[in-house]
N, C-alpha and C positions, 0 to 999 in steps of 0.2 A: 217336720217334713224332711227328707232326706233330700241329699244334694242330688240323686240320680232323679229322685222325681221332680223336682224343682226344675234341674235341669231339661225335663223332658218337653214341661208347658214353653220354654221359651221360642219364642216365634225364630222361624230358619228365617236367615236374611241370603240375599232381599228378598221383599217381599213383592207377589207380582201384581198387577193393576187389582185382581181381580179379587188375592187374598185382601189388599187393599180397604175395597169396595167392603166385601164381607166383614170387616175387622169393624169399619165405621158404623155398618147398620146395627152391628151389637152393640157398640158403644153407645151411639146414642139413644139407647134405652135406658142406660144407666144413668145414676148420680154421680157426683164426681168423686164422692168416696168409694165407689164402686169401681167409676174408671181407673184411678190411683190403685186400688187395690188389684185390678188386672193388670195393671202395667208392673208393679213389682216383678209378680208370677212370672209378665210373659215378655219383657224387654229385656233384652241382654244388654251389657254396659250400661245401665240407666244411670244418669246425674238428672239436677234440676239444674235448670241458666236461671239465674235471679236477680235483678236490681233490688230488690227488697218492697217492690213495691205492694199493694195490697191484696190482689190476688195473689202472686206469688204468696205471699206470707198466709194466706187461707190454704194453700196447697201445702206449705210447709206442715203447719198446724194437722191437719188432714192425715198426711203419713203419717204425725206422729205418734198416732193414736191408731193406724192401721199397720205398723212394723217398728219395732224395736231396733232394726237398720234400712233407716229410710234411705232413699237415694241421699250421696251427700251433693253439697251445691259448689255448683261455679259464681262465682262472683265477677264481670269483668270489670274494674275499677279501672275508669276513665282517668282518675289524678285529680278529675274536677265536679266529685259530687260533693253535695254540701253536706257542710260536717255534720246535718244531723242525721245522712245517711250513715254515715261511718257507722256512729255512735249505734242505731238500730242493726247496723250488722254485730254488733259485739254484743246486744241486747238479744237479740237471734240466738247469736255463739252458747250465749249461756242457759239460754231458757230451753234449749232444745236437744243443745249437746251433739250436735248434727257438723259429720266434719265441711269446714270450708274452703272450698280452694280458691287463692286470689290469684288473678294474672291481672298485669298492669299492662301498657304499651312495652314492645320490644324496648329492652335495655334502659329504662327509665323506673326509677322507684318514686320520683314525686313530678308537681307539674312545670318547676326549673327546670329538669333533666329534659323533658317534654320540649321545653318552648327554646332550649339550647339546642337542642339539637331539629327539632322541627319547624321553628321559627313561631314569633306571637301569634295570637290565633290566627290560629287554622282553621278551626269551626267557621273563620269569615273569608278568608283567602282561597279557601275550598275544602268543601264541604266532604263531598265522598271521600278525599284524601285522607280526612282526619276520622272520617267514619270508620274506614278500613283499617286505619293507625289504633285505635280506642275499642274499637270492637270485634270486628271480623278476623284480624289479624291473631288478638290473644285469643279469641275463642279457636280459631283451627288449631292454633300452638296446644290451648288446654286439651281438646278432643284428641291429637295424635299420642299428647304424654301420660294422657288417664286413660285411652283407650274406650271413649266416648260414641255408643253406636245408638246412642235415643237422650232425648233429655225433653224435661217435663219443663213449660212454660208457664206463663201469667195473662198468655193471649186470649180474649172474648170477642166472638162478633160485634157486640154491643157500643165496643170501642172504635167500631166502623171502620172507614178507612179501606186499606189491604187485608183486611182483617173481617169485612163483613159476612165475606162464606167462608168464615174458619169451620174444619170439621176436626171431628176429634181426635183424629191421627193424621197426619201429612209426612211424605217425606220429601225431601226437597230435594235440588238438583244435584247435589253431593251425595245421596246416598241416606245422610241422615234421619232420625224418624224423632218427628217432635208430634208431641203429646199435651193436646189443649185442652186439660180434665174439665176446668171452669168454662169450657167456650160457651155456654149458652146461658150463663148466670148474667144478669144486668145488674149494674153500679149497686142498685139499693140492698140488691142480697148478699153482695160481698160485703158493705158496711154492716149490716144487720150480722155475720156470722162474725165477723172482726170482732163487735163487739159482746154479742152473746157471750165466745169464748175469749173473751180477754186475751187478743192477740195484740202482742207487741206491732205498735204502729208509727211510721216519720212523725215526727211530731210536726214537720210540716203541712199536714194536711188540716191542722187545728188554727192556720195563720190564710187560708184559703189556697189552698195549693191543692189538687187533686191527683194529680201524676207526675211525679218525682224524677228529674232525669240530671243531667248536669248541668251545676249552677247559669251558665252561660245562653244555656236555650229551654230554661223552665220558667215559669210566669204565672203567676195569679189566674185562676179561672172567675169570671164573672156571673151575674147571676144568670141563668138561664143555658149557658154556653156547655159544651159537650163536654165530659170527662177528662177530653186532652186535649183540648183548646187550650191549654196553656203550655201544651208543646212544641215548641220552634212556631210561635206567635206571628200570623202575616205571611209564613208560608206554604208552600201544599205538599210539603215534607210532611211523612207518617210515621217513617219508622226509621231506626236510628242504621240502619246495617244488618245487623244482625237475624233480621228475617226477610230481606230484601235475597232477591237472585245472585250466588256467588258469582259465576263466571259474566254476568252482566256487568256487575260491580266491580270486578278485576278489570274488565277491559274498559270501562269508564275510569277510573286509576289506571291504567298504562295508557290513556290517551293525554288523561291530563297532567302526567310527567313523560312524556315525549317516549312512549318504551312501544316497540313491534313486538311481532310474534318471529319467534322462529321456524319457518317450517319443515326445517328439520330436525324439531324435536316434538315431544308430545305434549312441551306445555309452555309459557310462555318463558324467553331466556334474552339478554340480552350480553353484548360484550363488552368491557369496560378496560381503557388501554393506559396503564400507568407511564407516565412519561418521566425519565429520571430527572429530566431536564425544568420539569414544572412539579411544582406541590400539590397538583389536579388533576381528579379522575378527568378525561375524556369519552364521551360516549363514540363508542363503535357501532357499524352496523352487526346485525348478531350474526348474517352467513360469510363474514370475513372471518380470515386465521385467528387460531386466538393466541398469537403473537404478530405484530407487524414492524416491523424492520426491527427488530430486538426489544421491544417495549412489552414492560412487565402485564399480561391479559389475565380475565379470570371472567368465569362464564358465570354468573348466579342467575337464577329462576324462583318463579315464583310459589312452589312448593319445596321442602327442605328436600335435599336430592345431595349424592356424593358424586364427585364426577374426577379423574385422575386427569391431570395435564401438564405436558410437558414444557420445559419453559426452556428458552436457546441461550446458549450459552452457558448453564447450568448444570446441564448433562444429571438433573436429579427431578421425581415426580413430586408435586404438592397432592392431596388428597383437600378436596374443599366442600365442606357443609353449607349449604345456605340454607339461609332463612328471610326472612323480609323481616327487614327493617329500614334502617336511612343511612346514605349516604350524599352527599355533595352532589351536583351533579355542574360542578366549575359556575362557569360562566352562564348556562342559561338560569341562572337564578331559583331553581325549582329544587327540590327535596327529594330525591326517589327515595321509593320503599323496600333498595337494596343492600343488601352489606354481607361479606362474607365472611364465617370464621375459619381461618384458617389453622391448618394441622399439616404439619410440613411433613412427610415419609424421607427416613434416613434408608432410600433405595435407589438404587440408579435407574435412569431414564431404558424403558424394556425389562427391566429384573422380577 
C-alpha cells in the first residue's frame, strides 16, 4: 500500500463525540485481531504502553502476525519490578524484534537514585506522589518525545474496577486515544490464546501470582479471588496512574506537596526563591516578582515550557526548560516534583 493511501485511512484528530460513538459501534463487532488490525490503518502515532503483562503480551503476539511494523512499545520501568519482569522484557525483545522504548522516573536510572532523591518508600508515605513519579510523569515525557497521539493497552472489562465499561476506543482528558483491542475477552481466553500460541509469559504467574505489578504492591492471588486481587492487597486502589484522570491527579500532587495554581498562567507554576544566604530553596507565592529583594527566582510548571527572565543585578536573560522532577522543598519536609534545567543565554537583559 502506498504511503498516500495509508495516509488517507488515518483518522483526522480529534475526534468528535459523535465520530467517537460511530468508531466504538464498528469496533465492537470485531475480534481483536481485527480491532488491531484497524488501528494500525487508522491511528496516527500509534505505540503500545505495556508492563508485559498477559494481555498485553496477546496484543503484542497478535500485531505480529498482522504487520511486519507493529506499533513499537513503551515500557514504564518503575525501578521496582521484579526481575522476572525484566528478564520477560528481553524475552519479548528477542522473540519479536519489536523496538522498545524504556523511560524510568525523571533522572534516576536504578531504585538508589529513586529513594536518594525521593526519600524510602514512597509507595507508603504517598501514594499518588509516587504514582505520578513511576508513571504518569515518564509516560507524558515518552508521549511528547515520540510524538505519541494513541497507544494500544492490556485493559478488559472483566478486570472490573474503573475498567468495567471499558469500550474499545476512549480518549481521555488530554486528548489522547487509547485502544482496548482485548476489552471484552475474560481471564480464561487470554490463558487459553498465551498458551495455544506459546507466548512468552512472567514466570511469575506459575508461583500463583496473576497480575504482575511492582514488587512492593503485588501479592499472591487466592483461590477463588479476582484476577487482581493481588493488586495493592487491603485497598480500593485499582489502577496504578496511568489510566486514572490526568489533571485530577496533578491537582491531588500539587496539594499534597503544598503547590497553588497560578492564575495567571495557563497551567499550574509555582515560584521558588534562591537565598544566597541559605543552601534552601524557599517556596514563594507564584503571583509575587520573580525576584525579591535581589534573591535568585525561577518560575517551573508542570508541563515542559521555556520561559526568559530576568534576573537584578545581572543585567543578563536565563532561558529555562522545565520539566517535573524533584527538588527539596527546605524545611517543610516534603519532595516536589520540580527542578529546572538550566541554559544560561550569553544576551543582555532586553537584546
Amino acid at each position: 500500500m502506498s504511503s498516500a493511501a495509508s495516509s488517507s485511512k488515518m483518522l483526522q484528530l480529534p475526534l468528535s463525540e459523535e465520530a467517537l460513538t460511530r468508531i466504538n459501534a464498528h469496533l465492537r463487532t470485531l475480534t481483536p485481531e481485527d480491532i488491531l488490525a484497524w488501528a494500525v490503518e487508522s491511528l496516527p502515532g500509534l505505540y503500545q504502553t505495556t508492563a508485559f503483562g498477559l494481555t498485553g503480551l496477546v496484543a503484542i503476539d497478535m500485531l505480529s502476525k498482522i504487520t511486519s511494523s507493529p506499533p513499537p512499545l513503551i515500557f514504564l520501568d518503575t525501578l521496582y519490578h521484579f526481575q522476572e519482569t525484566y528478564e520477560l522484557v528481553e524475552e519479548v525483545r528477542q522473540r519479536y524484534d519489536v523496538p522498545i522504548h524504556i523511560y524510568t522516573p525523571q533522572g534516576c536510572a536504578t531504585a538508589a537514585d529513586f529513594e536518594k532523591k525521593f526519600g524510602a518508600r514512597l509507595w507508603e508515605t504517598n501514594e499518588d506522589v509516587y504514582d505520578f513519579a513511576v508513571k504518569v510523569e515518564p509516560a507524558r515525557r515518552a508521549y511528547d518525545a515520540l510524538g505519541v497521539k494513541a497507544v494500544i493497552t492490556g485493559r478488559r472489562a472483566t478486570q472490573g474496577g474503573d475498567r468495567a465499561s471499558l469500550q474499545p476506543l476512549e480518549v481521555d482528558e488530554t486528548g489522547l486515544l487509547k485502544l482496548n483491542p482485548l476489552f471484552e475477552w475474560t481471564f480464561p481466553f487470554v490463558e487459553w490464546y498465551i498458551e495455544e500460541n506459546n507466548v512468552p509469559r512472567n514466570k511469575l504467574l506459575d508461583q500463583g501470582y496473576r497480575s504482575v505489578g511492582d514488587w512492593h504492591s503485588t501479592s499472591k492471588v487466592g483461590e477463588g479471588q479476582s484476577e487482581r486481587a493481588g493488586r495493592w492487597a487491603g485497598k480500593e486502589k485499582t489502577e496504578c496512574g496511568l489510566h486514572r484522570n490526568f489533571f485530577a491527579m496533578q491537582e491531588q500532587v500539587e496539594k499534597a506537596v503544598g503547590f497553588r495554581s497560578s492564575p495567571s498562567r495557563g497551567c499550574m507554576a509555582l515560584t521558588f526563591g534562591f537565598d544566597s544566604q541559605s543552601p534552601r530553596y524557599r517556596c514563594l507565592h507564584p503571583s509575587r516578582s520573580v525576584h525579591e529583594r535581589g534573591r535568585w527566582s525561577c518560575v517551573v510548571s508542570l508541563f515542559p515550557s521555556i520561559r526568559v527572565l530576568c534576573f537584578p543585578k545581572r543585567n543578563r536573560c536565563m532561558c529555562i526548560v522545565s520539566y517535573i522532577v524533584w527538588i527539596e522543598l527546605g524545611r517543610l519536609g516534603y519532595l516536589s516534583i520540580w527542578e529546572s534545567i538550566f541554559r544560561e543565554q550569553a544576551v543582555r537583559a532586553g537584546g
